[in-house]
C-alpha positions in Angstrom: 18.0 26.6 34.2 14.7 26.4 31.5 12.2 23.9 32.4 13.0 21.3 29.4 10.3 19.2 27.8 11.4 16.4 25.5 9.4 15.9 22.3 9.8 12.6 19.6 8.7 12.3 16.2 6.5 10.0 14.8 6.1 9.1 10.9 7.4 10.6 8.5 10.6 11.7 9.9 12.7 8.6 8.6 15.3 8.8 6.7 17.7 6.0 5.3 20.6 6.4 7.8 19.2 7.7 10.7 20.9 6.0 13.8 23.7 4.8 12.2 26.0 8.1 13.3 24.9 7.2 17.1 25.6 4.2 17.1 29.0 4.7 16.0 29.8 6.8 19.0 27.4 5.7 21.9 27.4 2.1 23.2 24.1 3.2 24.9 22.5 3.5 21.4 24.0 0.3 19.9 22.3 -1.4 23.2 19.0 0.1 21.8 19.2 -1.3 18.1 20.3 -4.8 19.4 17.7 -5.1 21.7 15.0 -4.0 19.0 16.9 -6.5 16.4 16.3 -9.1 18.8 13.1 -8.0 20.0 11.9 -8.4 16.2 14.0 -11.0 14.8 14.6 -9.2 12.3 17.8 -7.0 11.2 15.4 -3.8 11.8 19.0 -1.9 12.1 20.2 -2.8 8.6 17.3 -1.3 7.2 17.5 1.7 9.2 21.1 2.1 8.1 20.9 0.8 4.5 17.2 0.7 3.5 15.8 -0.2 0.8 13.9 3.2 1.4 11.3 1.6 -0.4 11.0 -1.2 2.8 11.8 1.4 5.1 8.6 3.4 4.0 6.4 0.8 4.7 4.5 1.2 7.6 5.1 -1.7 9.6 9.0 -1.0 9.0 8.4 2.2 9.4 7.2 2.5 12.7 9.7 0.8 15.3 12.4 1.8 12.7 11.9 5.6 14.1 10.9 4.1 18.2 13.9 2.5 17.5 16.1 5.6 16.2 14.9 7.9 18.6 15.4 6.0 21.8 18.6 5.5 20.1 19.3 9.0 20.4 17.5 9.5 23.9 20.0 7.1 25.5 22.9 9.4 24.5 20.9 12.4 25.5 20.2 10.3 29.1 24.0 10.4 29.7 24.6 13.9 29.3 21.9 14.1 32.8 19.5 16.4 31.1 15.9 15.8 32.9 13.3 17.1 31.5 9.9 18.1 33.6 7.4 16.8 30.7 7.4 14.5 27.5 5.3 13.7 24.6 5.9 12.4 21.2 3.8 13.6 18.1 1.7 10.0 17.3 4.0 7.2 17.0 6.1 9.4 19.2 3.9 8.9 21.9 5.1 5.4 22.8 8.9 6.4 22.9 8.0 9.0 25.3 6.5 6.5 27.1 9.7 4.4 27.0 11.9 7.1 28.0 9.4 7.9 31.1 10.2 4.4 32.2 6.3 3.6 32.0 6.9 0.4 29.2 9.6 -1.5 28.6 11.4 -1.1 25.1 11.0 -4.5 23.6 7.2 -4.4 24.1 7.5 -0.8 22.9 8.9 -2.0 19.2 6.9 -5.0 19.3 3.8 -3.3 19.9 4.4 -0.4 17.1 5.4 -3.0 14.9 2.1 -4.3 15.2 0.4 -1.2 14.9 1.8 -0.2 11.8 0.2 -3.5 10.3 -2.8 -3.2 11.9 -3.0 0.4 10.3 -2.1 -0.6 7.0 -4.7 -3.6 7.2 -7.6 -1.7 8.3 -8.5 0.3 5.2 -7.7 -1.2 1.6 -4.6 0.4 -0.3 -5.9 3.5 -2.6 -9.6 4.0 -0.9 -8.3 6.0 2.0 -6.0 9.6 2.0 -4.6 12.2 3.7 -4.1 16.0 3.2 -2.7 18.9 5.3 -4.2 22.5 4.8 -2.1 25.2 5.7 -3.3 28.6 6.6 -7.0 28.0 7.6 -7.4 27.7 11.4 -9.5 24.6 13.3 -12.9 25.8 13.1 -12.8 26.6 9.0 -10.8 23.0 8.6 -13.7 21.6 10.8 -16.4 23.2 8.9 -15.0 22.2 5.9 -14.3 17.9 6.4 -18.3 18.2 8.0 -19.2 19.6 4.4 -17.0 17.3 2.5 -18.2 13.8 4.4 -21.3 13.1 3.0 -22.4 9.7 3.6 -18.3 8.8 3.7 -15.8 9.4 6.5 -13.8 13.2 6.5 -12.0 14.1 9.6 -9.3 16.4 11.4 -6.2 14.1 12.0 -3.9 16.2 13.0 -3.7 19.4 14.7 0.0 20.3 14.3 0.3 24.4 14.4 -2.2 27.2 14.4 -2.4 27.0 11.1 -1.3 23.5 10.0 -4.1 20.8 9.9 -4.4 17.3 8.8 -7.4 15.6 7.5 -7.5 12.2 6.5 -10.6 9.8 5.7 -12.0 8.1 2.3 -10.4 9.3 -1.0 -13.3 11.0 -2.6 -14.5 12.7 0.6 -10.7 14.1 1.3 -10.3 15.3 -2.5 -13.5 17.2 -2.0 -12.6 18.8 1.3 -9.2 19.6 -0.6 -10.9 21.7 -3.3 -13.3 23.7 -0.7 -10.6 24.2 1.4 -9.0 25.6 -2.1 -11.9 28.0 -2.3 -12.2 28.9 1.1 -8.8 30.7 0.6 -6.1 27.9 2.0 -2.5 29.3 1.7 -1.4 25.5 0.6 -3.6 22.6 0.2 -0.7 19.5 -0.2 -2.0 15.6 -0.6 0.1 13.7 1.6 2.2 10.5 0.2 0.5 8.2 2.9 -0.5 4.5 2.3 -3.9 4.8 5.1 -6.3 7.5 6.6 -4.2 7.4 9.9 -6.3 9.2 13.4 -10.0 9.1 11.4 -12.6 6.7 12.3 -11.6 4.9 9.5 -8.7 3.0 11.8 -11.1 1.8 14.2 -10.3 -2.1 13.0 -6.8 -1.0 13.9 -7.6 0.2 17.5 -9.8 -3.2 18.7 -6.8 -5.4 17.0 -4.2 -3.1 19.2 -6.4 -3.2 22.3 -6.1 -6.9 23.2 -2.0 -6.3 22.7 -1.8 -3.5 24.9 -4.3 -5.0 27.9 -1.6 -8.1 27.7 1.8 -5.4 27.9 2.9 -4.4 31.4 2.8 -0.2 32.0 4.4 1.2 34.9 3.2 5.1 36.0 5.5 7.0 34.2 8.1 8.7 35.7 8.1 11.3 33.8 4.4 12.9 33.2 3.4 12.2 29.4 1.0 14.8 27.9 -1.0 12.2 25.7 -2.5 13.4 21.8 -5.7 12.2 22.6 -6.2 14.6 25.8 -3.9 17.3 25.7 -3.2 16.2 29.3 -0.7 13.8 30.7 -1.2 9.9 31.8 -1.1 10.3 35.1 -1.2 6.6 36.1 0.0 3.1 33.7 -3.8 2.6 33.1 -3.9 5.8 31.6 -1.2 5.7 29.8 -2.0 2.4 27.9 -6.3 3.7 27.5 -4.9 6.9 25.4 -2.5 5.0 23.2 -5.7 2.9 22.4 -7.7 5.7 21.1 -5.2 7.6 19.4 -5.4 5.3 16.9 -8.5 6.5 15.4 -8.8 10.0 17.1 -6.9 13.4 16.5 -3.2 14.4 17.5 -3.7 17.2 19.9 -0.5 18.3 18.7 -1.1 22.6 19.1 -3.3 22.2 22.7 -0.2 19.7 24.1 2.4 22.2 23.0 0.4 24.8 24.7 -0.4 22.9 28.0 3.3 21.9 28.3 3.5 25.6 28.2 0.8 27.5 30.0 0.4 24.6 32.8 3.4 22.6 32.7 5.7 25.9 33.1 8.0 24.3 29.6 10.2 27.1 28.3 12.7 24.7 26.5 11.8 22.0 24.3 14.1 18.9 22.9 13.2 17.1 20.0 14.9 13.4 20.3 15.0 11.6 16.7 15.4 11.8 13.2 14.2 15.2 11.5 13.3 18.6 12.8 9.9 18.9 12.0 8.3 19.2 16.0 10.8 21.6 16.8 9.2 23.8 13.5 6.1 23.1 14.6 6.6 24.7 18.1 8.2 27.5 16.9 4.9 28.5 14.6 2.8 27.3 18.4 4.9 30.2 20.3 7.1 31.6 18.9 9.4 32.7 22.4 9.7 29.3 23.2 13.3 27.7 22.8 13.0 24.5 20.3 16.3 22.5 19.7 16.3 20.0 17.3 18.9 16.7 18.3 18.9 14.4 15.3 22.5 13.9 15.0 25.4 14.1 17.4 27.2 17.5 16.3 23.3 18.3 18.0 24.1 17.8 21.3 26.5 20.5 21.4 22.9 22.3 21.5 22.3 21.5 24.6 24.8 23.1 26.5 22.7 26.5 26.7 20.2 24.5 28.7 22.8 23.0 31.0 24.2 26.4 32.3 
């Protein structure tokens, strides 16, 4: 049997739907959207199910909508007995790894990413902060080129999601000019991304010391599953680590390509899982290694997928 890792998205993966199909055929993930409902007060399910996608876009929404959706599908996943060696989740993802580990407890989860996404919105004023991915220009030439493009402003790597998929984000005029040198420099794609802050640049740093005092106050447990964390590359070993690399995530890079690749080279991960709405990790991965098995389970028929790992 592979060694399985699961994976869980984080923004941008939402959809107007997405749960709705699980919850219609596992009581498990009805338990899930209750609990967050009540968690919240607030009918975070009806927007999940019926939008308006406009209010589901927003961040605050946005963010225990897909905790919510992909714990969702993580309880039907649980019943099936699959057990993975290794988790992470991509950002946002990170904390419904950390659910599913058993190292916090749901309801603090979606109360806690709640606040985060309004904490994130808050910190830099709507229109002075943006974000682009470069395609086809590896880490050091993306480096190179935010270093350039600064100046006296923030322009930073946000995301490192493939080999050659990297996201910058930082102040508008300083992310437009590293967009047109990285134009020059012979990027395959250069794409502005439809974002509403400069999420994982210094720029968030409000955001983290608001989100600190919230998660000293939330109970972590050591995960019972090992979590490899964005921040390090390396999993939380203990509760307090766990809850120290959620802090500085907020305004530091996704690790995304040197997590994959530990899960891999260290952690002995031949299988991966994506739990949640969309497919986009399990693309990712493939274009990280491309022998690696990467199953996307976003809606039921998906679970039929699994049964190659289960032999």
């Amino acid at each position: 049997m592979p060694r399985v890792a699961f994976v869980f998205p984080g923004q941008g993966s939402q959809a107007v739907g997405m749960g709705r199909p699980w919850v219609d055929a596992f009581a498990g993930a009805r338990e899930v959207f209750r609990a967050a409902d009540e968690a919240l007060g607030l009918e975070l399910s009806t927007l999940c199910w019926e939008g308006p996608a406009a209010d589901l876009q927003l961040t605050a929404n946005t963010q225990p909508a897909i905790l919510t959706a992909s714990l969702a599908v993580h309880a039907a996943v649980a019943e099936r007995g699959l057990e993975p060696v290794l988790m992470a989740g991509h950002s946002l993802g990170e904390y419904s790894a950390l659910v599913a580990a058993g190292a916090l407890d749901f309801a603090d989860a979606v109360r806690l990413v709640r606040r985060r996404g309004q904490l994130m919105q808050e910190a830099v004023p709507v229109g002075e902060g943006a974000m682009a991915a470069i395609l086809g220009l590896d880490e050091e030439a993306v480096r190179r080129i935010t270093a350039e493009a600064a100046g006296d402003e923030v322009c930073a790597v946000a995301n490192l999601n493939s080999p050659v998929q990297t996201v910058i984000a930082g102040h508008a005029a300083a992310v437009e000019r590293a967009m047109e040198l990285a134009g020059a420099a012979g990027a395959r794609g250069v794409i502005p991304l439809a974002v509403s802050a400069p999420f994982h640049s210094p720029l968030m740093a409000p955001a983290r010391a608001g989100l600190e005092p919230r998660l000293a106050a939330t109970d972590f447990r050591d995960p019972a599953v090992p979590v490899v964390t964005n921040i390090d590359a390396r999993p939380a070993a203990s509760a307090a680590a766990a809850r120290d690399a959620l802090a500085r995530q907020i305004d530091g890079p996704v690790r995304w390509v040197e997590s994959i690749r530990w899960m891999i080279d260290e952690g002995g991960v031949d299988a991966f899982v994506e739990i949640g709405p969309g497919a986009v990790l399990s693309g990712l991965i493939r274009r990280i290694e491309r022998g690696v098995t990467a199953i996307s389970v976003a809606v039921p028929d998906d679970l039929a997928k699994l049964a190659e790992l289960e032999a």
